[in-house]
PAKOLVO-667032 format. One record per residue (C-alpha): residue number from 1; residue in one letter; z, y, x. Coordinates in Angstrom, 3 decimals, always signed. Each point is the difference from the previous one (the first is absolute). Example, Ala and Ser with C-alpha at 12.3 -4.5 7.8 and 13.67 -1.06 7.14 Angstrom:
REM PAKOLVO-667032
{seq->1; type->A; c3->+7.800; c2->-4.500; c1->+12.300} .
{seq->2; type->S; c3->-0.660; c2->+3.440; c1->+1.370} .
END
This chain:
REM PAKOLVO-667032
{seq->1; type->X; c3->+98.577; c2->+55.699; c1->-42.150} .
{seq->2; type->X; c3->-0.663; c2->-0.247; c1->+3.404} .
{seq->3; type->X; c3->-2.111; c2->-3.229; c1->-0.721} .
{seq->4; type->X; c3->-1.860; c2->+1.479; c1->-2.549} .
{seq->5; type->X; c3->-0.829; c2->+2.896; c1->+2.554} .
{seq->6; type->X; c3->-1.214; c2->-2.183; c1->+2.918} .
{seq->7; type->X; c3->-2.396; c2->-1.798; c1->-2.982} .
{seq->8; type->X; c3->-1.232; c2->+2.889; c1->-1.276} .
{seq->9; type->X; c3->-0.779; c2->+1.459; c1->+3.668} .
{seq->10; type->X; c3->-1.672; c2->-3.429; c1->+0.749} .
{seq->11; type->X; c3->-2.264; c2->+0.179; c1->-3.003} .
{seq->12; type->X; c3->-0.887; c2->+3.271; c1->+0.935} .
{seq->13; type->X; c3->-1.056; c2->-0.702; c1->+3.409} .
{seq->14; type->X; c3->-2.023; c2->-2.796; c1->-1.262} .
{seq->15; type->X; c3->-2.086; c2->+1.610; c1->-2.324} .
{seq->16; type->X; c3->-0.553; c2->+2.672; c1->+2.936} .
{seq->17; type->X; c3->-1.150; c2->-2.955; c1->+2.340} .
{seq->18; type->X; c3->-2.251; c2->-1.129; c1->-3.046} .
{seq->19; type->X; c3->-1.345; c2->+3.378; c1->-0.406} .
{seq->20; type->X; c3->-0.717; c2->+0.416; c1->+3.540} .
{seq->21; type->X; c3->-2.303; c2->-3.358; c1->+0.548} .
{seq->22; type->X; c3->-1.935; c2->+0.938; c1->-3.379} .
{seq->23; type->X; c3->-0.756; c2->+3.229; c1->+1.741} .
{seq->24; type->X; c3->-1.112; c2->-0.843; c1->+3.573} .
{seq->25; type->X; c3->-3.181; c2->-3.222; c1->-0.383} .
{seq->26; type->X; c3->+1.131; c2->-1.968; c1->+2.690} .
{seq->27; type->X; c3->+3.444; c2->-0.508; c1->-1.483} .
{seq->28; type->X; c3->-1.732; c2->-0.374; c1->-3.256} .
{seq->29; type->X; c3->-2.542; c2->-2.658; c1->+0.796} .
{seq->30; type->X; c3->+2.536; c2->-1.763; c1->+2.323} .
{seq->31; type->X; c3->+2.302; c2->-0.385; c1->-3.136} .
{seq->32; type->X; c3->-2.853; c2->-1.167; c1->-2.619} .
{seq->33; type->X; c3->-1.062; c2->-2.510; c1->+2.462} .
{seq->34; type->X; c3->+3.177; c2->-1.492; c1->+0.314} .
{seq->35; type->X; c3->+1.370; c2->+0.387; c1->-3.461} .
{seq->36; type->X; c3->-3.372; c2->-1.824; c1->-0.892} .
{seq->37; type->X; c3->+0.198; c2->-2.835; c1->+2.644} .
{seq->38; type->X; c3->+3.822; c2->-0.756; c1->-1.497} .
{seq->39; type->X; c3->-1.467; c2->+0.002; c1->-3.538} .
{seq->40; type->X; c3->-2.785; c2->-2.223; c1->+0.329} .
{seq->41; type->X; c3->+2.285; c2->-2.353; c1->+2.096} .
{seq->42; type->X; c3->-1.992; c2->+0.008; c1->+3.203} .
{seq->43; type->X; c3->+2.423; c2->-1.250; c1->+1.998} .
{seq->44; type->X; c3->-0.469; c2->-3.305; c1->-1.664} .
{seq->45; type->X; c3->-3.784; c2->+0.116; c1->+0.260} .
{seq->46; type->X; c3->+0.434; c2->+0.614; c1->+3.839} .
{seq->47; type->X; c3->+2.192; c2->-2.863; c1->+0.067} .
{seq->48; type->X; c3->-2.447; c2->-2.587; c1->-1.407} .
{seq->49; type->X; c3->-2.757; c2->+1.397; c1->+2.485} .
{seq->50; type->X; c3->+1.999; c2->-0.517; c1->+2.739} .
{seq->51; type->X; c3->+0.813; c2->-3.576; c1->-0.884} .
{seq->52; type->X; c3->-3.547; c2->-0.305; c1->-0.135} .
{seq->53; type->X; c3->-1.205; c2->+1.686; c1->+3.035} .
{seq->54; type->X; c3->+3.169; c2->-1.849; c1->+2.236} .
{seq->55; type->X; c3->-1.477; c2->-3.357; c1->-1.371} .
{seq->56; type->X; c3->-3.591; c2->+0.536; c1->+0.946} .
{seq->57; type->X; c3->+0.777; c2->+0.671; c1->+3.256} .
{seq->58; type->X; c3->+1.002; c2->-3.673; c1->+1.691} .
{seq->59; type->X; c3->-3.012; c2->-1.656; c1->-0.962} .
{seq->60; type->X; c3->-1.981; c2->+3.091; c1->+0.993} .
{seq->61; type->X; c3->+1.613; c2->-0.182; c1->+3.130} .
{seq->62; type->X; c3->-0.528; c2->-3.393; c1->+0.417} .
{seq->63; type->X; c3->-4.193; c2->+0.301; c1->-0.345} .
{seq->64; type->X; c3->+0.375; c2->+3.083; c1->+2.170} .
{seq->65; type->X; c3->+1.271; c2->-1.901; c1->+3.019} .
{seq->66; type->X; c3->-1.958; c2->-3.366; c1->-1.064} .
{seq->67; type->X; c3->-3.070; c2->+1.917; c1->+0.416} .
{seq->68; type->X; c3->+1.066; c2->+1.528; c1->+2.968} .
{seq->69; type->X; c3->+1.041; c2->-3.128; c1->+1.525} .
{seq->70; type->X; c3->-4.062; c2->-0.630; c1->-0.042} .
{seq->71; type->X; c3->-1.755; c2->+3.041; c1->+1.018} .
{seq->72; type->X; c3->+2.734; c2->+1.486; c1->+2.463} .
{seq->73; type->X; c3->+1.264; c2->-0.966; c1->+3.138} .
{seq->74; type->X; c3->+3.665; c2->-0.654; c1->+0.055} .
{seq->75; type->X; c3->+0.970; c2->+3.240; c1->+1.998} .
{seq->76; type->X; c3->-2.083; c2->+2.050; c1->-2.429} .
{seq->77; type->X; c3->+1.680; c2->-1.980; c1->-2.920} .
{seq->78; type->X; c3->+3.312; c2->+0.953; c1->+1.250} .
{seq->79; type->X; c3->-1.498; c2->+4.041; c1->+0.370} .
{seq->80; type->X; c3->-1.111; c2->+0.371; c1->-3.611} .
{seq->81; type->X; c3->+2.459; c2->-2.063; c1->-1.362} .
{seq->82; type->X; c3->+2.601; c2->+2.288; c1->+1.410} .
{seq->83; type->X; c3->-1.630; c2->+3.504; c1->-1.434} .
{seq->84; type->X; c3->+0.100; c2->-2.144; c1->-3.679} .
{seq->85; type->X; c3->+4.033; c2->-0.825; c1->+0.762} .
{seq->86; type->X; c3->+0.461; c2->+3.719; c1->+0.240} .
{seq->87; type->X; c3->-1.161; c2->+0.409; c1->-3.555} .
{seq->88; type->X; c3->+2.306; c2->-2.763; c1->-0.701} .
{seq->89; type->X; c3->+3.294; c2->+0.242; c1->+0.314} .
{seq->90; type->X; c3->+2.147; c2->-2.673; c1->+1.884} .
{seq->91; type->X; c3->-3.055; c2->-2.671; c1->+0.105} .
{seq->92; type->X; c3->+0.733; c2->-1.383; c1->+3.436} .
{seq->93; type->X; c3->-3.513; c2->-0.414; c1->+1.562} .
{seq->94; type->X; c3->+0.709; c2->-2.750; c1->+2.113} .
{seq->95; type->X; c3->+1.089; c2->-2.090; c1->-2.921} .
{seq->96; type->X; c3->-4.017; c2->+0.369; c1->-1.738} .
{seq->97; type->X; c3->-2.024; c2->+0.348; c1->+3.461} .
{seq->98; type->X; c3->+0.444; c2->-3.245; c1->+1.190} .
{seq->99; type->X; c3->-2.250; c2->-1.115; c1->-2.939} .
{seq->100; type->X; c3->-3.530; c2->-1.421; c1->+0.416} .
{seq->101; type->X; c3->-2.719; c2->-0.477; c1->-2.290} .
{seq->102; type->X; c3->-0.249; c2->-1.843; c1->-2.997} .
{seq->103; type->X; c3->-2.390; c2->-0.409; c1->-2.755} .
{seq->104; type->X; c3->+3.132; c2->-1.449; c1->-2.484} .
{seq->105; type->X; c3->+2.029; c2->+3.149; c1->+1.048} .
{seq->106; type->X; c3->-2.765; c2->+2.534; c1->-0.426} .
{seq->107; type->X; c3->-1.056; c2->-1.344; c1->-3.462} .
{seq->108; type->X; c3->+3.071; c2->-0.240; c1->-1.223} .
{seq->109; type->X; c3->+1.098; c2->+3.340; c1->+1.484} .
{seq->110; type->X; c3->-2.311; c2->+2.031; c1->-1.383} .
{seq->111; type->X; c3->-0.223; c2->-2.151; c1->-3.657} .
{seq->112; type->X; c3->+3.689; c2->+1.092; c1->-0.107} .
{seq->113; type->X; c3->-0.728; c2->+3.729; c1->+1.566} .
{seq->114; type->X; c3->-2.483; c2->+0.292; c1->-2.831} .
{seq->115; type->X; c3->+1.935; c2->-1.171; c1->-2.536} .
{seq->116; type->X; c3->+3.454; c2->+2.023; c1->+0.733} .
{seq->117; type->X; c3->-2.563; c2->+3.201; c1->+0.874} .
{seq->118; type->X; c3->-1.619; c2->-0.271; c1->-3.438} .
{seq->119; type->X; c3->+3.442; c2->+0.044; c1->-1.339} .
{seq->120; type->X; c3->+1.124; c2->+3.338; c1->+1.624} .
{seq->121; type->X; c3->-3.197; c2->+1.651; c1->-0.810} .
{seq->122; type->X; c3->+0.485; c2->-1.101; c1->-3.974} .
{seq->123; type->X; c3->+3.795; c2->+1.049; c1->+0.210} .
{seq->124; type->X; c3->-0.821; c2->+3.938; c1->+1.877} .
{seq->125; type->X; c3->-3.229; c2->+0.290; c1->-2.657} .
{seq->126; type->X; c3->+2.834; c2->-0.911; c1->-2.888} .
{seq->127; type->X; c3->+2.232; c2->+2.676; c1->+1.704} .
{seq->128; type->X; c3->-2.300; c2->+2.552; c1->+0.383} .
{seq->129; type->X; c3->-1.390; c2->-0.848; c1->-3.595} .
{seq->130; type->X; c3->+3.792; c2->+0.518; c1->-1.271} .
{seq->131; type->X; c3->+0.579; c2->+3.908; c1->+1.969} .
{seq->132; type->X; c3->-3.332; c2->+0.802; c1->-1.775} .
{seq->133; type->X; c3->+0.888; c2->-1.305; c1->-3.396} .
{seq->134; type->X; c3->-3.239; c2->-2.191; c1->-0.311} .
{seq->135; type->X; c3->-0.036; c2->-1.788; c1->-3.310} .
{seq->136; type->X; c3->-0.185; c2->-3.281; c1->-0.120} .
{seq->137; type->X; c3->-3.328; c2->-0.461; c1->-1.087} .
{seq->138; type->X; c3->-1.531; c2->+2.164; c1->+2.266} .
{seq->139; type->X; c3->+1.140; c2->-2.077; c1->+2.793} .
{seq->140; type->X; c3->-2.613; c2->-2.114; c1->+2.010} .
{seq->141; type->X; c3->-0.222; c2->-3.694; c1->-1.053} .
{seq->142; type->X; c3->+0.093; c2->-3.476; c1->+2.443} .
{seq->143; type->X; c3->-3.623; c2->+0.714; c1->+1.401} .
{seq->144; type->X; c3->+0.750; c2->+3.771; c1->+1.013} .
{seq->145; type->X; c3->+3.011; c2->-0.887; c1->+1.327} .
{seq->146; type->X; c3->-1.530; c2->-2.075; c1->+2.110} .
{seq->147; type->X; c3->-2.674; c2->+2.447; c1->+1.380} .
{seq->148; type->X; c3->+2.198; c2->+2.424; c1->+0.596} .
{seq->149; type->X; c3->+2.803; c2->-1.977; c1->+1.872} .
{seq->150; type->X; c3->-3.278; c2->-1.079; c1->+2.035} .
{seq->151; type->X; c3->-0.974; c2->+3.345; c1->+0.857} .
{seq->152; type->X; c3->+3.939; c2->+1.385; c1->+0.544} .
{seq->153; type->X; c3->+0.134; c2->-2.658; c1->+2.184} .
{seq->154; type->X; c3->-2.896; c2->+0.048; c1->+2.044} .
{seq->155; type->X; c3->-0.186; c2->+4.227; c1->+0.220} .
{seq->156; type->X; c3->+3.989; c2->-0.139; c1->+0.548} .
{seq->157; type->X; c3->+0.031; c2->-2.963; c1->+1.831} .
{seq->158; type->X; c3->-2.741; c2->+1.178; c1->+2.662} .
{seq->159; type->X; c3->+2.141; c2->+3.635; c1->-0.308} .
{seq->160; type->X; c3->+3.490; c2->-1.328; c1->+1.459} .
{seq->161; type->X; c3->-1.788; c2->-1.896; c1->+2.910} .
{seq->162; type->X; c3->-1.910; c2->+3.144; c1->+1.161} .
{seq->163; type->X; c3->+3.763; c2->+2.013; c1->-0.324} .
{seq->164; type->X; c3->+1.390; c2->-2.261; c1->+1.982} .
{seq->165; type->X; c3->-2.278; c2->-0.447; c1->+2.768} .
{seq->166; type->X; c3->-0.102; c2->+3.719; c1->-0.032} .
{seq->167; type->X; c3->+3.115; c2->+0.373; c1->-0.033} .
{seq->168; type->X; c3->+0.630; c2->-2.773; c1->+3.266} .
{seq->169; type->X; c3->-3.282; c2->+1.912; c1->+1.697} .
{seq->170; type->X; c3->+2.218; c2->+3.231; c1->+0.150} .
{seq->171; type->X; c3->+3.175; c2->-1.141; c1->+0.670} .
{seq->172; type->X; c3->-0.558; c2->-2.645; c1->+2.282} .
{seq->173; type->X; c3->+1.391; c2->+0.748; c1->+3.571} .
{seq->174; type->X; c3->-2.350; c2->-1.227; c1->+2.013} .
{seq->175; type->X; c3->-2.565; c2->+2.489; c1->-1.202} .
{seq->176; type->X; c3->-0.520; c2->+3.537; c1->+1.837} .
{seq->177; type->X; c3->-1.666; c2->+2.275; c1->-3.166} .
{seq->178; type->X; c3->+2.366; c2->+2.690; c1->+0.268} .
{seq->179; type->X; c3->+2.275; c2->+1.895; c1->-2.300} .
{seq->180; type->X; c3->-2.687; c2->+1.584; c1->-2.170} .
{seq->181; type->X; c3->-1.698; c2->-3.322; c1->-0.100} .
{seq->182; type->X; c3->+3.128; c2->-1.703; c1->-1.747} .
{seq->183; type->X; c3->+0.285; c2->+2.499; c1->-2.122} .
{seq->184; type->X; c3->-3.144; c2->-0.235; c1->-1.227} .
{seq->185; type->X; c3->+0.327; c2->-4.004; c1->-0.535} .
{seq->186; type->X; c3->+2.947; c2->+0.687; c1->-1.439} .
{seq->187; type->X; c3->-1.701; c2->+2.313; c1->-2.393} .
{seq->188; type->X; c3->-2.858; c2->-2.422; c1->-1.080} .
{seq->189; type->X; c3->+2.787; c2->-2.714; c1->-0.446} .
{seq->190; type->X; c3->+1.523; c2->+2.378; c1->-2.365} .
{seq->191; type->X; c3->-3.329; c2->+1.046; c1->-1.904} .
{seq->192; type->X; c3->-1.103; c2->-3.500; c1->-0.318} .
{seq->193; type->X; c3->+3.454; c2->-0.730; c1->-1.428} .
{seq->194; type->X; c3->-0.418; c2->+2.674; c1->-2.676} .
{seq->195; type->X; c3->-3.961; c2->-1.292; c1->-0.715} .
{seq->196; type->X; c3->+1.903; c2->-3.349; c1->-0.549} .
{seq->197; type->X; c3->+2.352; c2->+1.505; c1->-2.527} .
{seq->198; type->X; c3->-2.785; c2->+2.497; c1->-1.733} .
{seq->199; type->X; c3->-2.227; c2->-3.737; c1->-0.367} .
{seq->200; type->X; c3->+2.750; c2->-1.757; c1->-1.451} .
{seq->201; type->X; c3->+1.395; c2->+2.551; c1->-2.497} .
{seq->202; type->X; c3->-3.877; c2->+0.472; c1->-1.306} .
{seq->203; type->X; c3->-1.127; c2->-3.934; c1->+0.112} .
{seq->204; type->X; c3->+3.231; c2->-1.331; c1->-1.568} .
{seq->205; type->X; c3->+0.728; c2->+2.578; c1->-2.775} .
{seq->206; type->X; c3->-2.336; c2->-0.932; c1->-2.759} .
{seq->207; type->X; c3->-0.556; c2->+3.510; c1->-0.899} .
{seq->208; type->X; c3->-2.504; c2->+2.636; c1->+1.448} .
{seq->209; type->X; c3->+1.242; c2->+1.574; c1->+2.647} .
{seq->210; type->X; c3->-1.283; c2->+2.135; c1->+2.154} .
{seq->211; type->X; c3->+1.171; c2->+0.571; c1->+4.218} .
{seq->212; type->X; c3->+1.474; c2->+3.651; c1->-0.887} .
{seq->213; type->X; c3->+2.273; c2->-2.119; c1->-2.518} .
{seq->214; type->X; c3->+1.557; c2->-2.471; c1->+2.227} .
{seq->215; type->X; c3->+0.100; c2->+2.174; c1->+2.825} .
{seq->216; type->X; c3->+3.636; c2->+1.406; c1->+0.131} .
{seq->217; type->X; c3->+1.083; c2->-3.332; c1->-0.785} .
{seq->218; type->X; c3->-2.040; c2->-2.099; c1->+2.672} .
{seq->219; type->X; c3->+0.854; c2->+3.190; c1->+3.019} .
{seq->220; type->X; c3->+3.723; c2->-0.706; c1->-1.333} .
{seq->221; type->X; c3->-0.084; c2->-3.810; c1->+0.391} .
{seq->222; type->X; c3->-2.284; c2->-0.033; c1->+2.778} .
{seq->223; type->X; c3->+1.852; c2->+1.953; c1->+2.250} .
{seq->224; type->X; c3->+2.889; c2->-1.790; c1->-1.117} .
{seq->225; type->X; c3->-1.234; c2->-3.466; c1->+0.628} .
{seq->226; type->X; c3->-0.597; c2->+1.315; c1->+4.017} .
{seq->227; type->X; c3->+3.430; c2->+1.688; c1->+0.600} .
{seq->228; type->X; c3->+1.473; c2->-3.290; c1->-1.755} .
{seq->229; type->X; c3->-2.186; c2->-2.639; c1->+2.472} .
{seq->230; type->X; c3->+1.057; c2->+2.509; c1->+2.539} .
{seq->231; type->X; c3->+3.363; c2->+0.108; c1->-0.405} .
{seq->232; type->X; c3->+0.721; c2->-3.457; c1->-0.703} .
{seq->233; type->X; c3->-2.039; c2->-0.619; c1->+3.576} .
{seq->234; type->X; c3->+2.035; c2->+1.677; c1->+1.680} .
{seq->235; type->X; c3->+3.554; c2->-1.193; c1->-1.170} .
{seq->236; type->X; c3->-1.202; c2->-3.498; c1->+0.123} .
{seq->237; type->X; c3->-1.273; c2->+0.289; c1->+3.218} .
{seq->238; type->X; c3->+3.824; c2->+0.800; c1->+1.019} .
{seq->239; type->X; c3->+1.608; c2->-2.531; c1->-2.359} .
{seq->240; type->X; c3->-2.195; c2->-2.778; c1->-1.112} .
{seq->241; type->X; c3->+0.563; c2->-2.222; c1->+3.019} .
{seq->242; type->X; c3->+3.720; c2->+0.352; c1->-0.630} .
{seq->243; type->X; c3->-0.169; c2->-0.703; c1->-4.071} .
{seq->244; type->X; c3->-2.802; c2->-2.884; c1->+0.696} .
{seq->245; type->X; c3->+2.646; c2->-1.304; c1->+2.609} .
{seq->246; type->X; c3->+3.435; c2->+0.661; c1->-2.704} .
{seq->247; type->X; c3->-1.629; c2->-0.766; c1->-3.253} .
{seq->248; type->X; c3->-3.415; c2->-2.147; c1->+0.749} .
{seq->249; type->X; c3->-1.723; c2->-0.534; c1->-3.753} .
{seq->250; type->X; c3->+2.367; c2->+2.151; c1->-1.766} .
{seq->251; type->X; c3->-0.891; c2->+2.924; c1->+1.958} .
{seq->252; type->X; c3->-3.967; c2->-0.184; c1->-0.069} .
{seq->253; type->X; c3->+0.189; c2->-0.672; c1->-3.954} .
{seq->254; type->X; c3->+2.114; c2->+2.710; c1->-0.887} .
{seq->255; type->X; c3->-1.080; c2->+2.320; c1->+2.498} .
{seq->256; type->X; c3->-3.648; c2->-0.967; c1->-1.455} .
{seq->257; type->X; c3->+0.877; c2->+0.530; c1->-3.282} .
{seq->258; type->X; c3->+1.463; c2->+4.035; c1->+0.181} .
{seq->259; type->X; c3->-2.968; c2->+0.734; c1->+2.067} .
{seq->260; type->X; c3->-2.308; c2->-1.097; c1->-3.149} .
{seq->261; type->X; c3->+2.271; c2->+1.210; c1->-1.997} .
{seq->262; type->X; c3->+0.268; c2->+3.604; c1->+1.218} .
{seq->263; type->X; c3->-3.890; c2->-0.062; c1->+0.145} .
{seq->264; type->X; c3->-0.228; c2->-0.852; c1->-3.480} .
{seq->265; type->X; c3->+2.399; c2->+2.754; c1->-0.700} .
{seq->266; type->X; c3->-2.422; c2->+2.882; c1->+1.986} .
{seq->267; type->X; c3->-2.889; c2->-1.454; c1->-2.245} .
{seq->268; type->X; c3->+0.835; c2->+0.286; c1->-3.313} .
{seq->269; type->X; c3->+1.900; c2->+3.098; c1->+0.711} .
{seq->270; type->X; c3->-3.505; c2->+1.774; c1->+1.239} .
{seq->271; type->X; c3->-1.580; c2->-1.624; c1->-3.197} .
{seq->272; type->X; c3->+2.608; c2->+2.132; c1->-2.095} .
{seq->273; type->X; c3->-0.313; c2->+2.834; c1->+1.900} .
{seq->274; type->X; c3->-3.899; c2->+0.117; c1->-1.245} .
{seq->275; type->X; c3->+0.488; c2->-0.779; c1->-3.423} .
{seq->276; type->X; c3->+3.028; c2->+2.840; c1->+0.362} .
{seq->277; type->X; c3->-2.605; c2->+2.442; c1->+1.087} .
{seq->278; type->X; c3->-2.986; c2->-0.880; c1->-1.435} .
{seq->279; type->X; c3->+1.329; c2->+0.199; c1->-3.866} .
{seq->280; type->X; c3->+2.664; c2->+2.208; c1->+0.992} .
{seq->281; type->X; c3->+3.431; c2->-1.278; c1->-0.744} .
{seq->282; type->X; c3->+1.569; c2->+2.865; c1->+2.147} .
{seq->283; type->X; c3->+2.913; c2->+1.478; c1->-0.586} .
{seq->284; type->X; c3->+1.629; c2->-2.226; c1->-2.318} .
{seq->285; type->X; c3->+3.810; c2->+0.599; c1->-0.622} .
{seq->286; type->X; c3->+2.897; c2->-1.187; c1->+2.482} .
{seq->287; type->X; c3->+2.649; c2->-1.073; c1->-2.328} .
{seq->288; type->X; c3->+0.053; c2->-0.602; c1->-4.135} .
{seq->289; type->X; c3->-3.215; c2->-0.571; c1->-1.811} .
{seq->290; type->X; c3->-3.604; c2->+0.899; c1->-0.586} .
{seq->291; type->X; c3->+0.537; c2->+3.846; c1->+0.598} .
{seq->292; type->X; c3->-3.335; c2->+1.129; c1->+2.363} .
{seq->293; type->X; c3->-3.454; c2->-0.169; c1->-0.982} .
{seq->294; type->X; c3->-0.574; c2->-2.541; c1->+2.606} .
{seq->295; type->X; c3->+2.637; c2->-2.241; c1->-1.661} .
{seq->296; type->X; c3->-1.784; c2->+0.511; c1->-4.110} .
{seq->297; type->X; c3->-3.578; c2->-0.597; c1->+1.791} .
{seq->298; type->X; c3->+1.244; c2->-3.665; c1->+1.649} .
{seq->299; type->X; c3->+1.596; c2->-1.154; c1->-3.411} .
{seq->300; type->X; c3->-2.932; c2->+1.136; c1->-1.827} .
{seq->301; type->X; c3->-2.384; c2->-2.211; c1->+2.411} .
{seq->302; type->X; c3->+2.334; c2->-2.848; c1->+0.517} .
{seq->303; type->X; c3->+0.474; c2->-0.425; c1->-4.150} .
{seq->304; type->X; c3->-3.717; c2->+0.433; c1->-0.236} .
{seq->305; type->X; c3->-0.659; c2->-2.776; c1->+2.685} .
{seq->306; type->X; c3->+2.388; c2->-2.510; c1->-1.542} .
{seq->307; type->X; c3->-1.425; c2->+0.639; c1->-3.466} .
{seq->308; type->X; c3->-3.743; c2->-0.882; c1->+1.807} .
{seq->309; type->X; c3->+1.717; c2->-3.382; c1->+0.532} .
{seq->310; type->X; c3->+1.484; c2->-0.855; c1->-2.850} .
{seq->311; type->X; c3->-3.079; c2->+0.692; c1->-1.642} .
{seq->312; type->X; c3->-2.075; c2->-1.698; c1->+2.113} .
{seq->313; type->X; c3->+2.291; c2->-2.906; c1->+0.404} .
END
């Protein structure tokens, strides 16, 4: 009896709690966007990007400091090389800096930057493609792919530079530009981050979209994406020389890998927090089945997306 009391009084307090978040929009929309994300196996998708993203970044690195090595001056080097370390966590700068130039090493550098770019632009479009339920057949073929991992790359690319030079401008310590000067670099960094996100979510979804769609999303991920560079600065900044000194490789690799990992994460979760609010899959039910109106309205479009493909496949 008492058993069959405390259950009782549980399930009671959980339909309450379910009640309760389809009542108040935050709760609601926090909910669908996660209940979503599980269903459409995200994680997994965030996984493959960050494979991706960790294994563009060597030979990227690599043509970053081999062109470097010829238009810089070996104490400047060191300087910019250092502001890219903080965006990467546990590369030990002196190991890279003492580079030079090399015509081998740049071509092959960025032939494998391209390459391993092109990938992580195809895998994210394929993600984003997958939270919007784009058929199959409406997805780009070789040549568009190709144009638009050019233009991702080259309007993203050129994006991440200027937020981190910003972002060493305002919080290097050798500069004087007071406390309502940082906060306004920190500000930009932060809006260009978002621009970043809106650009991506719009180029690589092969669906019109418009900037008041992938808004919540990109201010979600964008934000994100700072506190997480941030943060990450600021713990390695305490620990890395001791991990680097413990755990060499190991460390750097695995270390690398969360930090892409986590990013990946903050992106496709702002991708289905648009397609949450845009078709409005808010509030679907906590526990059991298909009980909201939210929850009828996503079966109804995912059936009629997969019957698009089988037709069309």
């Amino acid at each position: 009896m008492p058993g069959n009391v405390l259950g009782m009084d549980l399930r009671s307090r959980l339909r309450e709690l379910d009640r309760t978040q389809r009542e108040r929009r935050p709760l609601a929309v926090g909910l669908a966007t996660v209940k979503k994300y599980g269903e459409d196996s995200s994680a997994n998708l965030a996984s493959t990007i960050a494979f991706w993203a960790f294994f563009s970044v060597f030979p990227l690195l690599l043509a970053t400091v081999t062109v470097l090595g010829y238009v810089l001056s070996a104490e400047n080097r060191h300087t910019v090389m250092g502001h890219l370390a903080s965006y990467l966590p546990l590369i030990d700068v002196n190991s890279i800096d003492g580079l030079h130039g090399s015509w081998l090493a740049l071509i092959l550098g960025l032939a494998s930057a391209l390459w391993s770019a092109t990938a992580v632009v195809k895998v994210t479009e394929a993600a984003f493609n997958a939270v919007w339920e784009v058929p199959q057949y409406a997805k780009p073929k070789l040549k568009a792919q190709v144009i638009n991992s050019a233009k991702v790359m080259g309007t993203i690319g050129a994006g991440l530079l200027g937020s981190t030079a910003l972002m060493g401008l305002v919080t290097g310590s050798d500069l004087h530009i007071g406390i309502l000067g940082r906060l306004l670099g920190l500000g930009l960094a932060i809006a260009v981050d978002v621009g970043l996100f809106i650009v991506a979510y719009r180029i690589l979804t092969d669906r019109q979209l418009s900037t008041a769609d992938v808004l919540p999303g990109a201010v979600l991920a964008g934000v994100g994406f700072w506190l997480l560079q941030t943060v990450s600065g600021v713990i390695l900044s305490h620990h890395a020389s001791g991990a680097q000194s413990t755990y060499g490789t190991f460390a750097t690799v695995i270390t690398l890998l969360w930090w892409f990992y986590l990013q990946a994460q903050l992106t496709l979760f702002g991708a289905q927090l648009n397609v949450v609010l845009a078709r409005d899959y808010y509030p679907r039910a906590m526990f059991g089945g298909p009980e909201t109106d939210a929850d009828q309205r996503l079966m109804q479009d995912f059936t009629a997306e997969r019957q698009l493909q089988e037709v069309s496949g």
